[in-house]
PDB file of N, CA, C and O in Angstrom:
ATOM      1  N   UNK A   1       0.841  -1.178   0.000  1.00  0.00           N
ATOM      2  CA  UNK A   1       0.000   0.000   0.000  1.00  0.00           C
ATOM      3  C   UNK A   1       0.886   1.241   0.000  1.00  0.00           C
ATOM      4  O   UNK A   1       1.589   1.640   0.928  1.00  0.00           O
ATOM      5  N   UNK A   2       0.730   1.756  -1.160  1.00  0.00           N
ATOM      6  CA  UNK A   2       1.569   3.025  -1.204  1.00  0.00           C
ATOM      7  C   UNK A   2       1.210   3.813   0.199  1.00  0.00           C
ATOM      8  O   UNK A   2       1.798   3.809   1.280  1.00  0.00           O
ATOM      9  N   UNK A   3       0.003   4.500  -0.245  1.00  0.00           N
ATOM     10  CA  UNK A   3      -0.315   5.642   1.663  1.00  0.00           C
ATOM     11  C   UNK A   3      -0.044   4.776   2.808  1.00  0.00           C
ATOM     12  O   UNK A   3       0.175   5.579   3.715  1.00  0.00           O
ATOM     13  N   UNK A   4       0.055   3.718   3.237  1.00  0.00           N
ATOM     14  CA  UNK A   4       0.646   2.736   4.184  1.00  0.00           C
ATOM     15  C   UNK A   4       2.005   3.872   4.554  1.00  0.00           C
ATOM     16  O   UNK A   4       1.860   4.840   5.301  1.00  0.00           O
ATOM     17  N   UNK A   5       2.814   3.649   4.126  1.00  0.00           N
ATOM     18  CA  UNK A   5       3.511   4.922   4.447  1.00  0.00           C
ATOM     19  C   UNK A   5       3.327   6.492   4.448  1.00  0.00           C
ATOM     20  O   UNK A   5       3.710   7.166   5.404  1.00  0.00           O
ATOM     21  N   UNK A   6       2.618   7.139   3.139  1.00  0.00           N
ATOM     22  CA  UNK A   6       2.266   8.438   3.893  1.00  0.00           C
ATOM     23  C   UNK A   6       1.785   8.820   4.708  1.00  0.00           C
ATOM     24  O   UNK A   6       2.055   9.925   5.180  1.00  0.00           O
ATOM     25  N   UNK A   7       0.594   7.766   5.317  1.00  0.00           N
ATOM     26  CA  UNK A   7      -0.278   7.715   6.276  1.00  0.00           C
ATOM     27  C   UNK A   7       0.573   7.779   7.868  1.00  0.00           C
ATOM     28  O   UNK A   7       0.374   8.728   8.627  1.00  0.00           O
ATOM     29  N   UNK A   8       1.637   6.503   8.267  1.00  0.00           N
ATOM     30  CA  UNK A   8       2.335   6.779   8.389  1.00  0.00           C
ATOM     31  C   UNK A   8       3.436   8.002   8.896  1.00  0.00           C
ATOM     32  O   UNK A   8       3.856   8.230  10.031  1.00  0.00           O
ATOM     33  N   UNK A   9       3.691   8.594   7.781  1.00  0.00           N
ATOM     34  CA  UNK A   9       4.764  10.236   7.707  1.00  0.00           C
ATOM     35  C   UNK A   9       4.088  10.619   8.301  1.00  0.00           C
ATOM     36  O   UNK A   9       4.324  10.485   9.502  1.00  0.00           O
ATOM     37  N   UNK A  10       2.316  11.623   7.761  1.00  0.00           N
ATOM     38  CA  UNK A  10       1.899  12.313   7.914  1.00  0.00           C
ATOM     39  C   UNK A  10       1.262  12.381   9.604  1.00  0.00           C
ATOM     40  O   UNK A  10       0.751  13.325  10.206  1.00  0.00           O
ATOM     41  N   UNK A  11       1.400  11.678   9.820  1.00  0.00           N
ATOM     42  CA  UNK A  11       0.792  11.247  11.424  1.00  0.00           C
ATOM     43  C   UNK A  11       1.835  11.252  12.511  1.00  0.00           C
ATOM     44  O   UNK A  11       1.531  11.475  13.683  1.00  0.00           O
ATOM     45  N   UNK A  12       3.237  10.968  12.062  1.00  0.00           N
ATOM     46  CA  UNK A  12       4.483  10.941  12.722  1.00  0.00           C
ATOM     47  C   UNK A  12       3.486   9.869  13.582  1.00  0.00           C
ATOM     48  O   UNK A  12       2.843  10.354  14.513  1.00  0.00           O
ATOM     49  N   UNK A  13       3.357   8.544  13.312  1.00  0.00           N
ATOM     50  CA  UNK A  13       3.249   7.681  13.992  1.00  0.00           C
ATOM     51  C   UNK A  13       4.322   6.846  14.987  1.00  0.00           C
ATOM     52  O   UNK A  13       5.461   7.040  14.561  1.00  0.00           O
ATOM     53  N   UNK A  14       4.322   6.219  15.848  1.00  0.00           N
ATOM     54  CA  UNK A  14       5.548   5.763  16.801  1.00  0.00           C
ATOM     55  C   UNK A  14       5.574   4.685  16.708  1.00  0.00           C
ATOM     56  O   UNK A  14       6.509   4.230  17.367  1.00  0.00           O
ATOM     57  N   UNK A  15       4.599   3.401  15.839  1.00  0.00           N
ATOM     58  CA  UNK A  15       4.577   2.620  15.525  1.00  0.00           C
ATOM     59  C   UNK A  15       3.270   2.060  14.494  1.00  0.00           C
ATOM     60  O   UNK A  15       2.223   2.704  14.440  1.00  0.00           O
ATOM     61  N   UNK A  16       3.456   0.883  13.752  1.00  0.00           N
ATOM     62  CA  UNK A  16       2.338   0.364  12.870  1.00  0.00           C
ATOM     63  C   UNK A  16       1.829  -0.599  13.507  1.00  0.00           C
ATOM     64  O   UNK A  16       2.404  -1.608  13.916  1.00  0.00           O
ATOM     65  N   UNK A  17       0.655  -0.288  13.612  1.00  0.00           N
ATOM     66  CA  UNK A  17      -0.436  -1.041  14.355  1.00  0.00           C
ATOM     67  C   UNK A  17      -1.322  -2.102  12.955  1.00  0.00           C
ATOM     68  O   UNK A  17      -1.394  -2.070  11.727  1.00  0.00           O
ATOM     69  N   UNK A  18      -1.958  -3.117  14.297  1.00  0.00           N
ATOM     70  CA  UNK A  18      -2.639  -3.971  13.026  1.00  0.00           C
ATOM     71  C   UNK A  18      -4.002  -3.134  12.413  1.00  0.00           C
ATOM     72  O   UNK A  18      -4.519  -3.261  11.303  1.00  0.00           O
ATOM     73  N   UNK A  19      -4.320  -2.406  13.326  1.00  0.00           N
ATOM     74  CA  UNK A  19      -5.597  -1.522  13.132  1.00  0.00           C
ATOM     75  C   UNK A  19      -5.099  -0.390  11.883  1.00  0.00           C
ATOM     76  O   UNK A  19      -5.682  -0.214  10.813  1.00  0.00           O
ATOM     77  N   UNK A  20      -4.221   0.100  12.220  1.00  0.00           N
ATOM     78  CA  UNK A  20      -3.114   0.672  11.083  1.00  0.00           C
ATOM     79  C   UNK A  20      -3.805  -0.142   9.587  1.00  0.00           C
ATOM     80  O   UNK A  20      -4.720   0.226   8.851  1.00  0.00           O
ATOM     81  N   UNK A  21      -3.001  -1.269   9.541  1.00  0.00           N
ATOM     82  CA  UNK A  21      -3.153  -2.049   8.395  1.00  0.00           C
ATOM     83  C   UNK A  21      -4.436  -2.361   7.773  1.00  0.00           C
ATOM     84  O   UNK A  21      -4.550  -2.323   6.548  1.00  0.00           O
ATOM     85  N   UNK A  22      -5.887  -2.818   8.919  1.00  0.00           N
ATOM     86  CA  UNK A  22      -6.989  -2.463   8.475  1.00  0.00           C
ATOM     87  C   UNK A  22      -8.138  -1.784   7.813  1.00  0.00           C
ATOM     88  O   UNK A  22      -9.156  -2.012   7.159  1.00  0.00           O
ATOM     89  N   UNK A  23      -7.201  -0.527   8.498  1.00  0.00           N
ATOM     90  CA  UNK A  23      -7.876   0.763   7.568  1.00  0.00           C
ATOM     91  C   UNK A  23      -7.383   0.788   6.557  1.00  0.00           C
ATOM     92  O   UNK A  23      -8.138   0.985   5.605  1.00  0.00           O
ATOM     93  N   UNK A  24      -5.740   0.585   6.245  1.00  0.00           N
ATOM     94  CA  UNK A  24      -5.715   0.734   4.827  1.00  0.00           C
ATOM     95  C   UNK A  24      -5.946  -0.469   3.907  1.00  0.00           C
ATOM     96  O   UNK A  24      -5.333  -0.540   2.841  1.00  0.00           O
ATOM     97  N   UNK A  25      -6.578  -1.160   4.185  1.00  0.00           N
ATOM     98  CA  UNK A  25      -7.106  -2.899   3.679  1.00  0.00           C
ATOM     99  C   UNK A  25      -8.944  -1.804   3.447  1.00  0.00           C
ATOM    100  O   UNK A  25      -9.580  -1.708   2.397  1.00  0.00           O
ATOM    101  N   UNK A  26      -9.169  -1.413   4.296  1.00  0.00           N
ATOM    102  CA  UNK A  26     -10.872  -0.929   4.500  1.00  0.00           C
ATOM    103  C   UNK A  26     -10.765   0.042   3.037  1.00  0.00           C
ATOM    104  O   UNK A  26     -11.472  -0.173   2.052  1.00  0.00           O
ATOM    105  N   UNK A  27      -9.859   1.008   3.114  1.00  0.00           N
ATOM    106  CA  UNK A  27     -10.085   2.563   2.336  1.00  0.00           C
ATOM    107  C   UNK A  27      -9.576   1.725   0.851  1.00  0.00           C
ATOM    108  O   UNK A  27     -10.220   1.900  -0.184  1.00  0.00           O
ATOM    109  N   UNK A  28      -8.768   1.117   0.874  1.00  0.00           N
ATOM    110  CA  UNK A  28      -8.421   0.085  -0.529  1.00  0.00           C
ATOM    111  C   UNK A  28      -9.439  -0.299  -0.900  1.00  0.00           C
ATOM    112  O   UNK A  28     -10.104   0.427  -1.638  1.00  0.00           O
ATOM    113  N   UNK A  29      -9.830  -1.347  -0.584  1.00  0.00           N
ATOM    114  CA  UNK A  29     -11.364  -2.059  -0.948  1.00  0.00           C
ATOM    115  C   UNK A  29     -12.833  -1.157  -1.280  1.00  0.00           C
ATOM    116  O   UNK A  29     -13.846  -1.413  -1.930  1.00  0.00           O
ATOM    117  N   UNK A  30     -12.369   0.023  -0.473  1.00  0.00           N
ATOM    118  CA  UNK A  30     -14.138   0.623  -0.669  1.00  0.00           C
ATOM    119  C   UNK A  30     -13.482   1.727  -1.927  1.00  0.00           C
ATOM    120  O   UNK A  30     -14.300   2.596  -2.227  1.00  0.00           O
ATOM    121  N   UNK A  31     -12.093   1.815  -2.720  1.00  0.00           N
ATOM    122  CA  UNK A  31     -11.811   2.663  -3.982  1.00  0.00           C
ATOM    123  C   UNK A  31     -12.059   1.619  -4.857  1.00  0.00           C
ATOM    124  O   UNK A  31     -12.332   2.047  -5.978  1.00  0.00           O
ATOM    125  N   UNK A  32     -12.069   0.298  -4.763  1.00  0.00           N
ATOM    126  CA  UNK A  32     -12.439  -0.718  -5.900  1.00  0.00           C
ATOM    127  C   UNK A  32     -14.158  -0.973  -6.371  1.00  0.00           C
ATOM    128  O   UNK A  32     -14.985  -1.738  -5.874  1.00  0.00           O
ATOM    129  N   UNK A  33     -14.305   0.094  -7.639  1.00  0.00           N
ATOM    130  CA  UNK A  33     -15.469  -0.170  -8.550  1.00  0.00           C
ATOM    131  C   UNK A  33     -16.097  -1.327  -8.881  1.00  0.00           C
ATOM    132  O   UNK A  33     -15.495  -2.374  -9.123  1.00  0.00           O
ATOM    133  N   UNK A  34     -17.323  -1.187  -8.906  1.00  0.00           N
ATOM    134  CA  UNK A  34     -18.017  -2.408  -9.451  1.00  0.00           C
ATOM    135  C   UNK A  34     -17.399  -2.554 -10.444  1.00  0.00           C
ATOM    136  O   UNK A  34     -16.495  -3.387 -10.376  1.00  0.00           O
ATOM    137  N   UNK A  35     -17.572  -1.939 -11.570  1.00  0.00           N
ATOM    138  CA  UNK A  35     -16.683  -2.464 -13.250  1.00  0.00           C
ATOM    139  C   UNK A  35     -15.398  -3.011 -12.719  1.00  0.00           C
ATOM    140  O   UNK A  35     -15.179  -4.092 -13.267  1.00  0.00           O
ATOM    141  N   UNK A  36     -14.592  -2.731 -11.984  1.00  0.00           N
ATOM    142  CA  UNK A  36     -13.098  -2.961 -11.811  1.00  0.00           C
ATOM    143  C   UNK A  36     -13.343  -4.438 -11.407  1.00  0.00           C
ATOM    144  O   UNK A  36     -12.637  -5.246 -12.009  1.00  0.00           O
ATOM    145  N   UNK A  37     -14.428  -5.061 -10.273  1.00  0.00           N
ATOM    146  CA  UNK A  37     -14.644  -6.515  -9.544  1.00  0.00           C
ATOM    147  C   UNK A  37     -15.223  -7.083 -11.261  1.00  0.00           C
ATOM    148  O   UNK A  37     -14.662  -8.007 -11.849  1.00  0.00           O
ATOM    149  N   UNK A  38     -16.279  -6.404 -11.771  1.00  0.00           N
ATOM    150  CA  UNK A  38     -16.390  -7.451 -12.497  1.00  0.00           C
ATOM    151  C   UNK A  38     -15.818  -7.756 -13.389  1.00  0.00           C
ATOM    152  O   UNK A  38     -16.222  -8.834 -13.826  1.00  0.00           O
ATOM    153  N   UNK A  39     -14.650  -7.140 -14.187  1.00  0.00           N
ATOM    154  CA  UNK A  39     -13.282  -7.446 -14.823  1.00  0.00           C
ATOM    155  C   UNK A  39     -12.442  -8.257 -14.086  1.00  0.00           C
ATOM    156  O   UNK A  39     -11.354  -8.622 -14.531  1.00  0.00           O
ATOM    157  N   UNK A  40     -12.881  -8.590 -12.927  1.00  0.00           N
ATOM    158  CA  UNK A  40     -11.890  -9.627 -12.327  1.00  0.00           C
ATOM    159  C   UNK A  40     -10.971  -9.311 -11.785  1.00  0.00           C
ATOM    160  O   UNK A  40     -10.148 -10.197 -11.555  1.00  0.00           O
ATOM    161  N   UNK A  41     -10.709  -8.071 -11.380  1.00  0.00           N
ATOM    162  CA  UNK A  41      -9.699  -7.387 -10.429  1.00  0.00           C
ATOM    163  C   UNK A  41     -10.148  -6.715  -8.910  1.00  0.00           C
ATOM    164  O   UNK A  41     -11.171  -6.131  -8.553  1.00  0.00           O
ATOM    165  N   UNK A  42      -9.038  -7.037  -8.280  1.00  0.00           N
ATOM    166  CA  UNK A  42      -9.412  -7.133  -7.462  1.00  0.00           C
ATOM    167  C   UNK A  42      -9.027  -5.605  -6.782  1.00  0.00           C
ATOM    168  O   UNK A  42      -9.446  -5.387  -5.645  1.00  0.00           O
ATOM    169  N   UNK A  43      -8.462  -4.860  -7.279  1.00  0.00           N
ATOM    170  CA  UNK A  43      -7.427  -3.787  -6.986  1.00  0.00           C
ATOM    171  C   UNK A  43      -7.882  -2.740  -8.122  1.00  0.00           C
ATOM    172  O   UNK A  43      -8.183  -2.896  -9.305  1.00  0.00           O
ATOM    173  N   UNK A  44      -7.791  -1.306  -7.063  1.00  0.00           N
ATOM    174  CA  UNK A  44      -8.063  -0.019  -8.550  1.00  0.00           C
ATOM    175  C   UNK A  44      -7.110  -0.189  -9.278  1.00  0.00           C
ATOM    176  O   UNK A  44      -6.037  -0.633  -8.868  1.00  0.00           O
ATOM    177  N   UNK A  45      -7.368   0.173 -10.623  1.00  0.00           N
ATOM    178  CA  UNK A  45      -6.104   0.639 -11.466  1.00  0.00           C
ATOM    179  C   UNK A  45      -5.508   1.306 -11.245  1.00  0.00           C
ATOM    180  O   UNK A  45      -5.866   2.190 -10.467  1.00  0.00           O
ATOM    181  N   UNK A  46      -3.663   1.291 -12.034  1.00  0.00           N
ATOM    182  CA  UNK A  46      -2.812   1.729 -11.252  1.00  0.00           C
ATOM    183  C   UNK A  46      -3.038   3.496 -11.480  1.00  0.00           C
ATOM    184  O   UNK A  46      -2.684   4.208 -10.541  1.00  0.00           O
ATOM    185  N   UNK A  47      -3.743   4.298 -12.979  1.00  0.00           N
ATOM    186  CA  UNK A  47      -4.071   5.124 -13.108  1.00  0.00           C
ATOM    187  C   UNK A  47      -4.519   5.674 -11.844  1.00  0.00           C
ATOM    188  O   UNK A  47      -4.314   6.877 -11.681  1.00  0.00           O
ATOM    189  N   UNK A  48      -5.014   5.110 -11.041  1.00  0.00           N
ATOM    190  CA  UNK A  48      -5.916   5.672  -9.658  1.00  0.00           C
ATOM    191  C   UNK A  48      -4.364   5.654  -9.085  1.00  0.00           C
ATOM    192  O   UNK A  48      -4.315   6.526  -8.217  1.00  0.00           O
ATOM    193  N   UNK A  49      -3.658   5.302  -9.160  1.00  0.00           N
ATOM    194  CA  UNK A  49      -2.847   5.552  -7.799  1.00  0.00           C
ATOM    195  C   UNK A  49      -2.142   6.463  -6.906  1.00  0.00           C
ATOM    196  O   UNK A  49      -1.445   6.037  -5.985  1.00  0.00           O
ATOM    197  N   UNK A  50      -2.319   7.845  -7.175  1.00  0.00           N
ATOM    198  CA  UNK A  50      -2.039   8.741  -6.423  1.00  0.00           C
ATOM    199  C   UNK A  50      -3.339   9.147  -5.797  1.00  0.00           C
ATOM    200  O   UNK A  50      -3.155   9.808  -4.776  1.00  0.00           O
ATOM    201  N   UNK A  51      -4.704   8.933  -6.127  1.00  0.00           N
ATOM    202  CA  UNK A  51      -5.941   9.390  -5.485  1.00  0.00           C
ATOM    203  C   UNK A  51      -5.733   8.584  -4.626  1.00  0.00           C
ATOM    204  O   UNK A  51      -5.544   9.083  -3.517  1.00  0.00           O
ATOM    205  N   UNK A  52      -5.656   6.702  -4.732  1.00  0.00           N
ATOM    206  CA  UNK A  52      -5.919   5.931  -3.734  1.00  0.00           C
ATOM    207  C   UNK A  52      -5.002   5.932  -2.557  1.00  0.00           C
ATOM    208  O   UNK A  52      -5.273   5.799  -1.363  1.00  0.00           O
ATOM    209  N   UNK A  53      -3.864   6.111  -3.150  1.00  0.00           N
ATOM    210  CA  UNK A  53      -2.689   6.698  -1.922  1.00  0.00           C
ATOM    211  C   UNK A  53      -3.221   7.370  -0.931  1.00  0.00           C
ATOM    212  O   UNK A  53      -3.220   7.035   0.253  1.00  0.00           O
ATOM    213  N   UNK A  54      -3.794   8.560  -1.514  1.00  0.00           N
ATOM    214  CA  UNK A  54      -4.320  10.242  -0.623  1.00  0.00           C
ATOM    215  C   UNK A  54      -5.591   9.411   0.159  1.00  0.00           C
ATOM    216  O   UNK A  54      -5.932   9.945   1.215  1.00  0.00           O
ATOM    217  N   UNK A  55      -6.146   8.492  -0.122  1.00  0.00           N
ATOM    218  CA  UNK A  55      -7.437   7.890   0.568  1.00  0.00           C
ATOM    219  C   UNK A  55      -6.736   7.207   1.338  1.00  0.00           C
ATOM    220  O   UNK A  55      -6.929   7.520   2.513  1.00  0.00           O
ATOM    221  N   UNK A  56      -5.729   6.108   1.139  1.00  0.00           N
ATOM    222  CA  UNK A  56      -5.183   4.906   2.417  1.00  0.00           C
ATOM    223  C   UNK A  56      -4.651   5.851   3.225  1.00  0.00           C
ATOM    224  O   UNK A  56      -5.006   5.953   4.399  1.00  0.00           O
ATOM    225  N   UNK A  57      -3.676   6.696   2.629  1.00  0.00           N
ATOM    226  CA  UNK A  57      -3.119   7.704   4.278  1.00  0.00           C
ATOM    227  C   UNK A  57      -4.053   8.449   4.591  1.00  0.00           C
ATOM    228  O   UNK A  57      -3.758   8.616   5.775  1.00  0.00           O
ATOM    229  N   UNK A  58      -4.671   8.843   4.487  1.00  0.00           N
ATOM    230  CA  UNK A  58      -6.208   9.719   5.123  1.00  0.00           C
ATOM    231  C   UNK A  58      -6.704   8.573   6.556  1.00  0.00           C
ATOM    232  O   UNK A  58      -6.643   8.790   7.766  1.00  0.00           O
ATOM    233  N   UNK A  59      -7.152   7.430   5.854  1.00  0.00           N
ATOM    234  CA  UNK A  59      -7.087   6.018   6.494  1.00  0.00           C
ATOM    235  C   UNK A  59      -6.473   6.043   7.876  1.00  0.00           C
ATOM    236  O   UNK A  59      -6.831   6.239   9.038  1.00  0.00           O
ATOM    237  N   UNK A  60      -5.262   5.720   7.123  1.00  0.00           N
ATOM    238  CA  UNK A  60      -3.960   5.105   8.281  1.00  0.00           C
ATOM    239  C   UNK A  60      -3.937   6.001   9.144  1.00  0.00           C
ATOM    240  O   UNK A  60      -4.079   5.763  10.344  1.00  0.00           O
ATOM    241  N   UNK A  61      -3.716   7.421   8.547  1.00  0.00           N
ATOM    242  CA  UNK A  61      -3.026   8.816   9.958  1.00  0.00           C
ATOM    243  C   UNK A  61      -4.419   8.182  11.040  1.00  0.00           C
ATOM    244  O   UNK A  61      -4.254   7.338  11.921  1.00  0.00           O
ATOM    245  N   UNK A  62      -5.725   8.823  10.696  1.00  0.00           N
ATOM    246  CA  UNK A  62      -7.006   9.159  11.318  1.00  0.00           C
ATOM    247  C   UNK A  62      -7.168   7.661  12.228  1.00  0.00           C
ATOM    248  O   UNK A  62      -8.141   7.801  12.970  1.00  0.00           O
ATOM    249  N   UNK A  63      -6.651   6.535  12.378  1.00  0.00           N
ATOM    250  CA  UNK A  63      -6.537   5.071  12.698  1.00  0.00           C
ATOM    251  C   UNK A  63      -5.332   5.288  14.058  1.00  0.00           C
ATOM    252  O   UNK A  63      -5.383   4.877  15.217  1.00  0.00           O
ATOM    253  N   UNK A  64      -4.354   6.052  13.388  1.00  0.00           N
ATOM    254  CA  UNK A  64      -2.916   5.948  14.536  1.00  0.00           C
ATOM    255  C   UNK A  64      -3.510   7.132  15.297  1.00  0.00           C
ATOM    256  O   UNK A  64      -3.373   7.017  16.515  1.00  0.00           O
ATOM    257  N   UNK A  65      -4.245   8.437  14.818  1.00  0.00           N
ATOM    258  CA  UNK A  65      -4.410   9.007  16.035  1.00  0.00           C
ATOM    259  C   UNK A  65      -5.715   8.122  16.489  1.00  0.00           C
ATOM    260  O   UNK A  65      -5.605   8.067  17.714  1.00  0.00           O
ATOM    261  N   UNK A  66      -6.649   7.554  16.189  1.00  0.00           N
ATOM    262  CA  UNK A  66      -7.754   6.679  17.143  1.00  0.00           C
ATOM    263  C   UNK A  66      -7.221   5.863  18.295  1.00  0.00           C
ATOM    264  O   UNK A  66      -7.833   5.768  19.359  1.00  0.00           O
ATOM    265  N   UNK A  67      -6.057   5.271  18.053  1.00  0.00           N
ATOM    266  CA  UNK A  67      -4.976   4.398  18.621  1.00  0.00           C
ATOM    267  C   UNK A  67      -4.544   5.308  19.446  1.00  0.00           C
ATOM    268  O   UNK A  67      -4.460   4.782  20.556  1.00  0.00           O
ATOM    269  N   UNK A  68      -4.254   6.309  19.478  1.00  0.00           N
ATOM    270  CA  UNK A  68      -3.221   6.967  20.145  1.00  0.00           C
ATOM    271  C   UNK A  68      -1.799   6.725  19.610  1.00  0.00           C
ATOM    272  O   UNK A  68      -1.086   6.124  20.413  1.00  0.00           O
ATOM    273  N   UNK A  69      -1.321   6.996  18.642  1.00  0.00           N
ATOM    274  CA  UNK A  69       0.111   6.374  18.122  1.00  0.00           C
ATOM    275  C   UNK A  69       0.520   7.472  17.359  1.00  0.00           C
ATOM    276  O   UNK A  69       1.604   7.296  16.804  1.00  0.00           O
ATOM    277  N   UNK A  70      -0.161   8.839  17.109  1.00  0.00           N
ATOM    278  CA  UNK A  70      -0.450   9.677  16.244  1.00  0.00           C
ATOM    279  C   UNK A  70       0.580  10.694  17.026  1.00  0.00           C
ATOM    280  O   UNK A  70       0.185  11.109  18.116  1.00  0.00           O
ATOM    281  N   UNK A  71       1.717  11.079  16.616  1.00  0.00           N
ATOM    282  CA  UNK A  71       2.621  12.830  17.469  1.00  0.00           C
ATOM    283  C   UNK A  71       1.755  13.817  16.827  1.00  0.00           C
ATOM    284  O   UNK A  71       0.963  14.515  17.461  1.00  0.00           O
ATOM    285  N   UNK A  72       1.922  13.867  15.514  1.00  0.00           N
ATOM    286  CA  UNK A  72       1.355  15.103  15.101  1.00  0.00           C
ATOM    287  C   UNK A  72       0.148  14.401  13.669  1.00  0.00           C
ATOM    288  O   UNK A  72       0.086  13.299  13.123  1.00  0.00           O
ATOM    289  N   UNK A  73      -0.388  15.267  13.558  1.00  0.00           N
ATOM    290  CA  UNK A  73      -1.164  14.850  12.322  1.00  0.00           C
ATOM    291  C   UNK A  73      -0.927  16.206  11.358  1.00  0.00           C
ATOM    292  O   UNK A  73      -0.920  17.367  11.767  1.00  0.00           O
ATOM    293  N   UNK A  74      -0.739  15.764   9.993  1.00  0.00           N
ATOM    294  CA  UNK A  74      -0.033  17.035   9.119  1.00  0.00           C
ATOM    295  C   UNK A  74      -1.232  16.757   7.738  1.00  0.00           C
ATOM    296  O   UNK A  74      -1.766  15.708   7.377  1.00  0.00           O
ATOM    297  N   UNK A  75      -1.309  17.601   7.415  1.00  0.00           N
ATOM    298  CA  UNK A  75      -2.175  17.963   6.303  1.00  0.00           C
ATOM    299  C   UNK A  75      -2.306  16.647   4.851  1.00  0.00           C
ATOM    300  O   UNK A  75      -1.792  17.037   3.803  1.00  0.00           O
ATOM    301  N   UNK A  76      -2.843  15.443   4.821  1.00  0.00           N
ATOM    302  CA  UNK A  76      -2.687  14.978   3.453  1.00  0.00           C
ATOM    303  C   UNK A  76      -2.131  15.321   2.037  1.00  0.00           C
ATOM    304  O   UNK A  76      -1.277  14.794   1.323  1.00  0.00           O
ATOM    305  N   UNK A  77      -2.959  16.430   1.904  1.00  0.00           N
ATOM    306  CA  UNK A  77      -3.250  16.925   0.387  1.00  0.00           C
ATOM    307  C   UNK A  77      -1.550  17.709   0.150  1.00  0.00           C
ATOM    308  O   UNK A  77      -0.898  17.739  -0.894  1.00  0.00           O
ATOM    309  N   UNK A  78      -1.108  18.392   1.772  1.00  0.00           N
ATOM    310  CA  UNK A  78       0.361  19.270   1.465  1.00  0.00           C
ATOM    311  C   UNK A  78       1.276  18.209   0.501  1.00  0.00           C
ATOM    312  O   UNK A  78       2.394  18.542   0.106  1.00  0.00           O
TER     313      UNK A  78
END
């Protein structure tokens, strides 16, 4: 997961949690289109991949501060 790490940065997290990993398993799965499942994939296209990034770390940060694992939380989109 690419945002797996921005998510990550942007959070100055102190560690990766499994809840961590969930969300970005959750925010992955809910960017995958019906057309995309019924082509048989299981994953957005890679064209999507800087949107889906900006969605898994959105994910991950908002997960490590729920956790408490979060120092700072810094802007996504910067």
């Amino acid at each position: 997961f690419p945002g797996m790490g921005l998510g990550c940065v942007v959070s100055h997290t102190t560690r990766v949690t499994p809840g961590m990993f969930n969300a970005a398993a959750r925010a992955l799965g809910a960017a995958v289109e019906d057309e995309t499942l019924k082509a048989g994939s299981l994953y957005p296209p890679m064209a999507r991949v800087r949107e889906i990034s900006h969605l898994v770390a959105h994910a991950v940060a908002e997960q490590a501060c729920q956790e408490g694992v979060c120092q700072q939380l810094v802007d996504v989109e910067s």
